[in-house]
C-alpha positions in Angstrom: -2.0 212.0 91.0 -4.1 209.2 90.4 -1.7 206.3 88.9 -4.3 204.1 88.1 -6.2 206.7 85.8 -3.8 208.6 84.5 -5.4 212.0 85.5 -4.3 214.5 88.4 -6.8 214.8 91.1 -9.0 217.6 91.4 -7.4 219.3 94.5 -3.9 218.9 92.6 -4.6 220.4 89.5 -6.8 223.5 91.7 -4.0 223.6 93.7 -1.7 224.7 91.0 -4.3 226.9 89.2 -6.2 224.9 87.1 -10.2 225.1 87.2 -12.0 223.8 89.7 -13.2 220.1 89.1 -11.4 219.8 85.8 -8.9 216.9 85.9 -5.6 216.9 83.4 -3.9 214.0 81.7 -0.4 213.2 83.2 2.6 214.3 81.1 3.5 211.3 78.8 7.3 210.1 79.2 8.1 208.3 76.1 10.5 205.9 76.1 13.6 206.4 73.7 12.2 204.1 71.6 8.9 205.8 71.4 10.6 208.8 70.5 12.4 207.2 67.8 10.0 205.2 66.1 7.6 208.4 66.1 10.3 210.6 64.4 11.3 208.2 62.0 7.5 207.8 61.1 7.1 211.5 60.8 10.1 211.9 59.0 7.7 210.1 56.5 4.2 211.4 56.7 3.8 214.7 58.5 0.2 213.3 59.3 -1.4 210.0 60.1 -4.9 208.9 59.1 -6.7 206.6 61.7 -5.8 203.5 60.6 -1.9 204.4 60.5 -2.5 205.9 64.1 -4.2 202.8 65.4 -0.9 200.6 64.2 1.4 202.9 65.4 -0.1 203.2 68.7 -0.5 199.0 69.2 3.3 198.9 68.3 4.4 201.2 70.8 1.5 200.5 73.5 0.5 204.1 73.5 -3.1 205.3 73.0 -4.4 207.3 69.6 -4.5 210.1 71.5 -0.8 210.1 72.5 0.1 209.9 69.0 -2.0 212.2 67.6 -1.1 215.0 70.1 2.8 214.1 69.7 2.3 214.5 66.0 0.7 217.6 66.2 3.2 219.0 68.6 6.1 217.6 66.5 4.5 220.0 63.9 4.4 222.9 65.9 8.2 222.2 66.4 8.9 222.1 62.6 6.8 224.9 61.6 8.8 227.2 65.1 11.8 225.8 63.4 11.2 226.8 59.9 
């Protein structure tokens, strides 16, 4: 994996099965305090517009992407829950 990028390298991801020349994001590991902050936020608001996403993700020095895929996974948790 390419630390610098964040992506697997191409041979990796073939390696395990992925498609040829198509590169994947390395798994997130958020911090405790990540994890935290982000329920407690979506404990009030099941979704964020951009602007809430864009302070979130300063505060915990993760991208709008991260947030907006742990949101929609934390979701996908509650709905399999319910």
């Amino acid at each position: 994996a390419d630390e610098s990028s964040g992506y697997e390298s191409e041979s990796a991801g073939a390696e395990r099965g992925g498609a040829r020349g198509r590169q994947r994001r390395a798994r997130t590991a958020f911090s405790a305090e990540q994890v935290r902050r982000l329920e407690k936020t979506f404990q009030r608001h099941r979704y964020l517009g951009a602007a809430e996403r864009r302070k979130l993700a300063a505060a915990l020095q993760l991208s709008e992407i991260q947030i907006k895929t742990w949101f929609q996974n934390r979701r996908m948790k509650l709905k399999r829950q319910i």
